[in-house]
ZATI-287736 format. One record per residue (C-alpha): residue number from 1; x, y, z. Coordinates in Angstrom, 2 decimals. Example, Ala and Ser with C-alpha at 12.3 -4.5 7.8 and 13.67 -1.06 7.14 Angstrom:
<rec n="1" xx="12.30" yy="-4.50" zz="7.80"/>
<rec n="2" xx="13.67" yy="-1.06" zz="7.14"/>
END
This chain:
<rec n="1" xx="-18.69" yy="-6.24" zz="-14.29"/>
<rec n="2" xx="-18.69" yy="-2.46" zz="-13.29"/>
<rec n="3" xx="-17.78" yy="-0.07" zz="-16.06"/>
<rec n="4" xx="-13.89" yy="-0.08" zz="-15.25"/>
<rec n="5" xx="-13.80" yy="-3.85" zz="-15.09"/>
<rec n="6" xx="-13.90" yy="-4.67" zz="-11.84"/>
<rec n="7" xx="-16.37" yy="-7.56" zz="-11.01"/>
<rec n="8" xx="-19.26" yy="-7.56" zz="-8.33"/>
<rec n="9" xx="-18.57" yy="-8.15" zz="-4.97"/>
<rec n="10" xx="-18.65" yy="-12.07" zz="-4.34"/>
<rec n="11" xx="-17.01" yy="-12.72" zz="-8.15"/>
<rec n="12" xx="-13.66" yy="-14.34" zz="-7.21"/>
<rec n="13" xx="-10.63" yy="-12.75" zz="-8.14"/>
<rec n="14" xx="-7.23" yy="-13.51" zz="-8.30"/>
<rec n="15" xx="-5.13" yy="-10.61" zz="-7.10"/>
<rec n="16" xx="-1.04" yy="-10.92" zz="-8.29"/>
<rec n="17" xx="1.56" yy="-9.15" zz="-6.80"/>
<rec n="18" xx="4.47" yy="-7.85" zz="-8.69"/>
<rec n="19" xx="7.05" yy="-5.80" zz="-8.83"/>
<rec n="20" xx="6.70" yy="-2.35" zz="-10.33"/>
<rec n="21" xx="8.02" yy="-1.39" zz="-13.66"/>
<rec n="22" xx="8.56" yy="1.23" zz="-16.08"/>
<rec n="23" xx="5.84" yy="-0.11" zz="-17.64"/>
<rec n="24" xx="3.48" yy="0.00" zz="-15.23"/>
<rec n="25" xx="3.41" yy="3.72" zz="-15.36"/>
<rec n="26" xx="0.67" yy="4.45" zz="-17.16"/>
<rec n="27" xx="-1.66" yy="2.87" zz="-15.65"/>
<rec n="28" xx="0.34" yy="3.74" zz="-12.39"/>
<rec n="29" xx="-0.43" yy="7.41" zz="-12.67"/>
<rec n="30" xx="-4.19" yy="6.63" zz="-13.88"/>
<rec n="31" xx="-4.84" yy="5.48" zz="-10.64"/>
<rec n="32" xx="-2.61" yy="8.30" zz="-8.67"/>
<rec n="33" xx="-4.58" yy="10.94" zz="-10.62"/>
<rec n="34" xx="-7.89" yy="9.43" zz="-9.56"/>
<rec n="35" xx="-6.95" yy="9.30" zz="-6.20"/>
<rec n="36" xx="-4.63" yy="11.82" zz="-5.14"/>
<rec n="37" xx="-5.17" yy="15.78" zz="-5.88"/>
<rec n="38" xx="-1.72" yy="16.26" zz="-6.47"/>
<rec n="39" xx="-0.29" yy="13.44" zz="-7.96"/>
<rec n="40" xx="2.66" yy="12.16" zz="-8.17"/>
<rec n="41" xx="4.40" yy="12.52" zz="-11.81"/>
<rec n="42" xx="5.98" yy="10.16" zz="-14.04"/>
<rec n="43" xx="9.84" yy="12.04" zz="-12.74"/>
<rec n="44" xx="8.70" yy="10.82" zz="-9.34"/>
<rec n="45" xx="7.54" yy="7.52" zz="-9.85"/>
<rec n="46" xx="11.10" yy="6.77" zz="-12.15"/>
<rec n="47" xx="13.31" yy="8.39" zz="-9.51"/>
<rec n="48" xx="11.79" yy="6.17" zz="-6.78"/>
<rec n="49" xx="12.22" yy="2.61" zz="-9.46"/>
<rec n="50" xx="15.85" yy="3.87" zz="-9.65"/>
<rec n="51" xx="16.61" yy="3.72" zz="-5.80"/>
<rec n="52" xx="16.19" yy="-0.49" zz="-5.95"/>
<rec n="53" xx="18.05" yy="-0.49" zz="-2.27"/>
<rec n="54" xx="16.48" yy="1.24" zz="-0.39"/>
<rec n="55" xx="12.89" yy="1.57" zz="-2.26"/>
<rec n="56" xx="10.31" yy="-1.38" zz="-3.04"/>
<rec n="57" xx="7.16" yy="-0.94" zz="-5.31"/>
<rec n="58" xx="4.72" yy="-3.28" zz="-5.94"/>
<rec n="59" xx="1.36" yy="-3.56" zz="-8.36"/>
<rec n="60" xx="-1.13" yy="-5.80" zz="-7.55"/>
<rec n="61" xx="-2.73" yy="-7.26" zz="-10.65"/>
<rec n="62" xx="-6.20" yy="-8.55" zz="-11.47"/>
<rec n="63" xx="-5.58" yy="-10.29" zz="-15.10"/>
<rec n="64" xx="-4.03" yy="-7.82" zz="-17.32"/>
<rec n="65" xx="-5.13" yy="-4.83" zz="-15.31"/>
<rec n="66" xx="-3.43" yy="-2.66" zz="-12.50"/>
<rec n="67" xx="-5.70" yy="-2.19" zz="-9.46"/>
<rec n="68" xx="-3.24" yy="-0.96" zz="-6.77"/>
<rec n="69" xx="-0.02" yy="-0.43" zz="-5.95"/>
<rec n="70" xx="2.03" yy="0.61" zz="-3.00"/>
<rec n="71" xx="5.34" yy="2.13" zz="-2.39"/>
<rec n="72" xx="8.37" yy="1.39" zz="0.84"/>
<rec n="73" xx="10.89" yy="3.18" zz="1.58"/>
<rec n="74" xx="13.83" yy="1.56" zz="4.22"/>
<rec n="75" xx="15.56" yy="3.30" zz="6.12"/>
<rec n="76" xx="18.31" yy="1.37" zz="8.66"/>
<rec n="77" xx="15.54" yy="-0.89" zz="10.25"/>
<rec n="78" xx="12.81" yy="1.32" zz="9.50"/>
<rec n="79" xx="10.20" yy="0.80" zz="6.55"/>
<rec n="80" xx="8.19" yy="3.84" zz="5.69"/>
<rec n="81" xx="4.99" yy="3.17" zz="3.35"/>
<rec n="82" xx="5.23" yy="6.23" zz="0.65"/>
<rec n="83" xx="1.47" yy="5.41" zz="-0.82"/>
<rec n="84" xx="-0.90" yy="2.92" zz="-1.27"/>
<rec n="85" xx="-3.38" yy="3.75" zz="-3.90"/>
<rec n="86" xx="-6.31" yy="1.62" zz="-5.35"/>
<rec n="87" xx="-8.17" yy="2.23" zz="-8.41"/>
<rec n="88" xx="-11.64" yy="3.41" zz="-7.18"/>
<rec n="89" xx="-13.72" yy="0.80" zz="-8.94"/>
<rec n="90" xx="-11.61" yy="-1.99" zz="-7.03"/>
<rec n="91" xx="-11.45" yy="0.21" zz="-3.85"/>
<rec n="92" xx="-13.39" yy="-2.06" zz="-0.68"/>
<rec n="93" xx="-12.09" yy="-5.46" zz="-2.37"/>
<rec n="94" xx="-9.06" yy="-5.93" zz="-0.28"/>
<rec n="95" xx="-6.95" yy="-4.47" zz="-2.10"/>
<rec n="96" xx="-5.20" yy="-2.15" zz="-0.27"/>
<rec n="97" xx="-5.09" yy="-4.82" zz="2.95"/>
<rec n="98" xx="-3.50" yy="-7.27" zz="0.12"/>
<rec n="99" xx="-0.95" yy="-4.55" zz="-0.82"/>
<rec n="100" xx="0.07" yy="-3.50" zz="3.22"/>
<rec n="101" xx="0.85" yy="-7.43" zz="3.69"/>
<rec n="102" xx="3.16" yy="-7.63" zz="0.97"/>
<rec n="103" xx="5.24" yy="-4.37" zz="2.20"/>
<rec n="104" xx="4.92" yy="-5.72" zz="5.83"/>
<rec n="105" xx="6.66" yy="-8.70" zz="4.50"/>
<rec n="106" xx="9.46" yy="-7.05" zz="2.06"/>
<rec n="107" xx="9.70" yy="-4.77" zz="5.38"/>
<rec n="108" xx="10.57" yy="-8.13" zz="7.32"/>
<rec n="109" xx="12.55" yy="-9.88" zz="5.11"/>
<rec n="110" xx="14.59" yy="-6.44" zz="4.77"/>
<rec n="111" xx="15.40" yy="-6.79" zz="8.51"/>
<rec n="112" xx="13.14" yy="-3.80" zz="8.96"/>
<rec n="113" xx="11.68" yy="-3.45" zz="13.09"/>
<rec n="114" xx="9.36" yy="-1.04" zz="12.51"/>
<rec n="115" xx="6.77" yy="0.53" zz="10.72"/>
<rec n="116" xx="5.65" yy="4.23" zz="10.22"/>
<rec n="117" xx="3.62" yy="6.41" zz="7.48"/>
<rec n="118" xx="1.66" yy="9.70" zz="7.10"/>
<rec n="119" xx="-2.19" yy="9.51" zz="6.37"/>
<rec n="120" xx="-4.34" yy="12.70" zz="6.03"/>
<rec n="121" xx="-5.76" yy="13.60" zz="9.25"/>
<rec n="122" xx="-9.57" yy="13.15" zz="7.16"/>
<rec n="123" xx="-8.98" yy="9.77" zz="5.95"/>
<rec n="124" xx="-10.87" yy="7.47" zz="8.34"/>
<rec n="125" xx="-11.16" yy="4.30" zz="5.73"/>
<rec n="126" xx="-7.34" yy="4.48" zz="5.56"/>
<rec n="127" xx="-6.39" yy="5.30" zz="9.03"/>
<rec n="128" xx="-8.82" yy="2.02" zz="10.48"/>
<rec n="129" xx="-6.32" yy="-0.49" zz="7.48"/>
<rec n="130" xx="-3.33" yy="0.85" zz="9.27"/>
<rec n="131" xx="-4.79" yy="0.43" zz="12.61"/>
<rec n="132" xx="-5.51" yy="-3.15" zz="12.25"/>
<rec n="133" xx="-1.80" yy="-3.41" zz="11.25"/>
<rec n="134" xx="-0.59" yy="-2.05" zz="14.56"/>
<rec n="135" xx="-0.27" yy="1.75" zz="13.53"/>
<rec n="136" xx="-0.87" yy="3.43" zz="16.47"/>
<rec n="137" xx="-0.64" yy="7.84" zz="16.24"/>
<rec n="138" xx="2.12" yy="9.29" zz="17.30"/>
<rec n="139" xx="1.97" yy="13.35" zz="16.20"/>
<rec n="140" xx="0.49" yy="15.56" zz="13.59"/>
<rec n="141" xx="2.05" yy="17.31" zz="10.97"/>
<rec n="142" xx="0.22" yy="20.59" zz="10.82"/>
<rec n="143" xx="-0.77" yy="21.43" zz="6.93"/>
<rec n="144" xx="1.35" yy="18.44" zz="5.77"/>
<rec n="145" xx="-0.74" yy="18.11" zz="2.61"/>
<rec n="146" xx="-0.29" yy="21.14" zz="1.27"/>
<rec n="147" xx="-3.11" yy="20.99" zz="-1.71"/>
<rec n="148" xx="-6.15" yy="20.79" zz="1.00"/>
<rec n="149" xx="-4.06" yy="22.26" zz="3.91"/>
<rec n="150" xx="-5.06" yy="19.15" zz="5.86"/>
<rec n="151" xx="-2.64" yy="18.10" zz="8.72"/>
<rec n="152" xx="-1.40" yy="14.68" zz="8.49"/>
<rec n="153" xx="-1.64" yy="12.09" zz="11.16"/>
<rec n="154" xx="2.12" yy="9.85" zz="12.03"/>
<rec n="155" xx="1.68" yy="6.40" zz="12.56"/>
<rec n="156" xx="4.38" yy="3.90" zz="13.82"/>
<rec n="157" xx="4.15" yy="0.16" zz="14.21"/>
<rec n="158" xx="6.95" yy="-0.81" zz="16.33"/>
<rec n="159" xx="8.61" yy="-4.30" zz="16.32"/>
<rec n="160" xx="7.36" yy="-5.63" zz="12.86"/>
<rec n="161" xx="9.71" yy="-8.57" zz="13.58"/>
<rec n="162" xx="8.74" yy="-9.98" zz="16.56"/>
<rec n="163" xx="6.29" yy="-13.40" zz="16.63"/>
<rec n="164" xx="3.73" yy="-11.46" zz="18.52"/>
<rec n="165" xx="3.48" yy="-9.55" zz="15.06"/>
<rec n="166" xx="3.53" yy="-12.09" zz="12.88"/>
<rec n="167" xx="0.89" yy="-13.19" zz="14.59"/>
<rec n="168" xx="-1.04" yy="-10.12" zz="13.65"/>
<rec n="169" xx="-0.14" yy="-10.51" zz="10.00"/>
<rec n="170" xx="-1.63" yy="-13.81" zz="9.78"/>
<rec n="171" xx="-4.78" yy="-13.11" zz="11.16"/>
<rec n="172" xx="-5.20" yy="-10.07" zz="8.71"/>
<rec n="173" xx="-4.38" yy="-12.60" zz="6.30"/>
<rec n="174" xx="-7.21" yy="-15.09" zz="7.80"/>
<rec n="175" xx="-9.38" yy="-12.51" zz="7.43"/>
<rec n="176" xx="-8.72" yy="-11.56" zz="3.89"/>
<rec n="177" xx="-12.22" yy="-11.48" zz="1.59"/>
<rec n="178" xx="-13.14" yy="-15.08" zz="0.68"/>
<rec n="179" xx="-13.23" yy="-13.88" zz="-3.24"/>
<rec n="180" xx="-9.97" yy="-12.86" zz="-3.15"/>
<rec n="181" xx="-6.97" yy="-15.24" zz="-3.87"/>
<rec n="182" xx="-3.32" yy="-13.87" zz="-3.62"/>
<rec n="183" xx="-0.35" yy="-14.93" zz="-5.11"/>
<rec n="184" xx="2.51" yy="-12.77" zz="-3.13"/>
<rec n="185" xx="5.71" yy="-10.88" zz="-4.74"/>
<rec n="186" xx="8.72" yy="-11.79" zz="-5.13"/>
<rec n="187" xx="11.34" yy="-9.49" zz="-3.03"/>
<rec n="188" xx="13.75" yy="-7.49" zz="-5.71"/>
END
């Protein structure tokens, strides 16, 4: 095991997907501030639990501890991811892939049709995830991240409920790691 828990590559793991809670928070904004340099605060994350129609958070869960979560906001039939995050010691796992599935699917069982986010113009591990998910770019927005000044990149995945997508989906889910085992949310 690494110092923050996480095992070596190879070690299975068991990855659960859950709704987020008020409790989660803590360790919530232990990962944001690791990840993010201007995180989101506690305010933020409560406002967004509040909104349950038209928001969905998840965690994803390795044993007791919170390794990811990931954020949706829907709009009419759009689904807009508001972060993914992954605690760095569990980052190149799966995690994040594990956590895009399960708001692809809230996304289509909320009727959603398509698909869009920002990611920072830089962020070339992130922006190849979405890709495989359809993202395509679409525009910049110039300084959009305004603690680096970094523009941010639009991506839109249209038609998130057709079969041709689905299709997609389940060969991202083929091609999930071999040590990692999911058991998928439950829509709330």
């Amino acid at each position: 095991m690494s110092a923050r828990g996480a095992p070596e590559r190879g070690v299975p793991v068991r990855v659960v997907l859950e709704p987020m809670r008020p409790r989660d928070l803590p360790a919530v904004l232990d990962i944001e501030a690791a990840v993010y340099p201007r995180p989101w605060s506690h305010r933020i994350f409560t406002d967004e639990l509040a909104q349950r129609r038209s928001r969905v958070y998840r965690v994803a869960r390795v044993g007791r501890r919170i390794v990811g979560y990931a954020g949706l906001m829907l709009v009419q039939d759009d689904a807009h991811v508001n972060n993914i995050a992954v605690d760095p010691a569990w980052q190149g796992r799966g995690i994040a892939t594990v956590l895009l599935l399960e708001l692809v699917r809230v996304a289509v069982g909320r009727r959603a049709r398509d698909l869009t986010l920002e990611v920072r113009v830089g962020n070339e591990r992130a922006i190849a995830l979405y890709r495989r998910f359809g993202l395509a770019p679409v525009g910049v927005r110039p300084g959009y991240y305004e603690e680096t000044g970094e523009d941010a990149i639009i991506m839109w995945a249209r038609g998130i409920d057709t079969e041709d997508y689905a299709r997609r989906i389940d060969g991202i889910v083929l091609s999930l790691p071999e040590d990692v085992s999911v058991r998928w949310g439950a829509d709330r």
